[in-house]
C-alpha positions as CSV (number, residue, x, y, z in Angstrom):
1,X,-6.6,9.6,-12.0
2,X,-9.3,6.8,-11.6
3,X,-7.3,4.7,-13.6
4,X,-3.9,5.2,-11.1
5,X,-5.6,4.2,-8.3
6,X,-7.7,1.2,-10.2
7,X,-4.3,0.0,-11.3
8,X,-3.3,0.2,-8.1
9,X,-6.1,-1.6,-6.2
10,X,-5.6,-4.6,-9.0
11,X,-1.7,-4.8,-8.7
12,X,-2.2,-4.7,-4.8
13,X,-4.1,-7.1,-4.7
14,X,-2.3,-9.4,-7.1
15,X,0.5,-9.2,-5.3
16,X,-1.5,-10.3,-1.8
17,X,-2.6,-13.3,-4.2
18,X,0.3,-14.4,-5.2
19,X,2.2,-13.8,-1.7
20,X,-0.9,-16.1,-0.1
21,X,0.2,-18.6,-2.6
22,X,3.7,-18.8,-1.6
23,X,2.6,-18.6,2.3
24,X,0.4,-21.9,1.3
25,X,3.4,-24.2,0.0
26,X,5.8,-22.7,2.8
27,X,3.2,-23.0,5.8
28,X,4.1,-26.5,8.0
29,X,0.8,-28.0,8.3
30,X,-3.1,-28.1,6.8
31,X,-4.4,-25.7,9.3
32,X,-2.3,-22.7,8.9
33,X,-2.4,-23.5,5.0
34,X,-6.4,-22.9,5.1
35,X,-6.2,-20.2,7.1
36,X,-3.7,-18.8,4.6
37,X,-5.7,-19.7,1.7
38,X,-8.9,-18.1,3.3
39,X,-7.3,-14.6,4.6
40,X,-5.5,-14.0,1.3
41,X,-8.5,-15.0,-0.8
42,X,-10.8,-12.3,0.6
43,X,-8.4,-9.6,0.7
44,X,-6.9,-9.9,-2.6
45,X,-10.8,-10.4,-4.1
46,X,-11.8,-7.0,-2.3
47,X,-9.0,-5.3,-3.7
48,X,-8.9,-7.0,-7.4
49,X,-13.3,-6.4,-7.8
50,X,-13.0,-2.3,-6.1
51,X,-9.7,-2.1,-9.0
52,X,-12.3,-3.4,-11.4
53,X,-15.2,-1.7,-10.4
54,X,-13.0,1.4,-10.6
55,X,-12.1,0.9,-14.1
56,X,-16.4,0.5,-15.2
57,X,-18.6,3.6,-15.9
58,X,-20.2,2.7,-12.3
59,X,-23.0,0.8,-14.4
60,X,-25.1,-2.4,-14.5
61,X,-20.8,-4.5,-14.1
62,X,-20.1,-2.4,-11.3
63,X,-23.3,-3.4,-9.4
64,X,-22.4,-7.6,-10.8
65,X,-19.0,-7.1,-9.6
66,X,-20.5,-5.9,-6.1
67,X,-22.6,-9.3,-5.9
68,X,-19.8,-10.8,-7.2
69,X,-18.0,-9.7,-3.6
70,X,-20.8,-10.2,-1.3
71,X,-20.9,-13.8,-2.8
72,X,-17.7,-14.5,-2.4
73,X,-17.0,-12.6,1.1
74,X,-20.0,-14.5,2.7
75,X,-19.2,-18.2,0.8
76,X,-15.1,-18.3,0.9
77,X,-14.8,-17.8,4.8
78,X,-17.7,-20.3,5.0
79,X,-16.1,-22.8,3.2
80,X,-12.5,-23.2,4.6
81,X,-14.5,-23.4,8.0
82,X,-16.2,-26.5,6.8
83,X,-12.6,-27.3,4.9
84,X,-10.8,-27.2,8.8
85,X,-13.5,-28.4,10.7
86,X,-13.8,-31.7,8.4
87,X,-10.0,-31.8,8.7
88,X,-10.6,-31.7,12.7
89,X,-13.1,-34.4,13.1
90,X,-11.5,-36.7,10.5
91,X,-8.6,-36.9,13.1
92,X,-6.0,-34.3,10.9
93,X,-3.6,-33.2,14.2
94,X,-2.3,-29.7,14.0
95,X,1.6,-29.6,13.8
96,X,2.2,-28.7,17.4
97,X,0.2,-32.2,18.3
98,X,2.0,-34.1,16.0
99,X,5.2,-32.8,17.6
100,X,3.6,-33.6,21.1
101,X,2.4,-37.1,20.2
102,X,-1.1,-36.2,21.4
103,X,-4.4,-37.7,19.8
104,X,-7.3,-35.6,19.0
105,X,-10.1,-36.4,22.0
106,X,-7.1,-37.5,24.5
107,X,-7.1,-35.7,27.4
């Protein structure tokens, strides 16, 4: 039964993965691309480590596999903030202000 519903958790969240991958390639501009990037990487990495934590004896890998998640649910969100707000200073215009012909810091 464990094993059902670990397979489950790990084909769930593969498929989340790979539908985050297509959303990045058919998203218009950087910013929704990021925010694509960031949303499906910390769902499909809680679903993929609970399938594999699942599928351990509850032993010294499940425990890794939980740091393994606090890690990477604390660092990945972090990071495609710094990703968008370094996009946002270096002038990058969202796709709604390039269609406007508005500047970043016009007002």
């Amino acid at each position: 039964m464990i094993e059902i519903i670990s397979s489950v958790f790990l084909i769930v969240g593969a498929f989340f993965s790979l539908t985050g991958a297509v959303g990045i390639f058919k998203f218009p501009d950087f910013f929704t691309r990021v925010h694509a990037a960031s949303v499906t990487d910390s769902i499909s990495t809680i679903l993929i480590i609970f399938g594999l934590i699942l599928r351990t004896d509850f032993d010294l890998v499940a425990v890794k596999l939980l740091f393994i998640l606090i890690f990477m649910l604390l660092t990945s969100p972090t990071a495609s903030h710094a990703l968008a707000k370094s996009a946002r200073h270096g002038g990058l215009l969202t796709l709604a202000e390039t269609r406007s012909d508005k500047k970043v810091g016009d007002d």
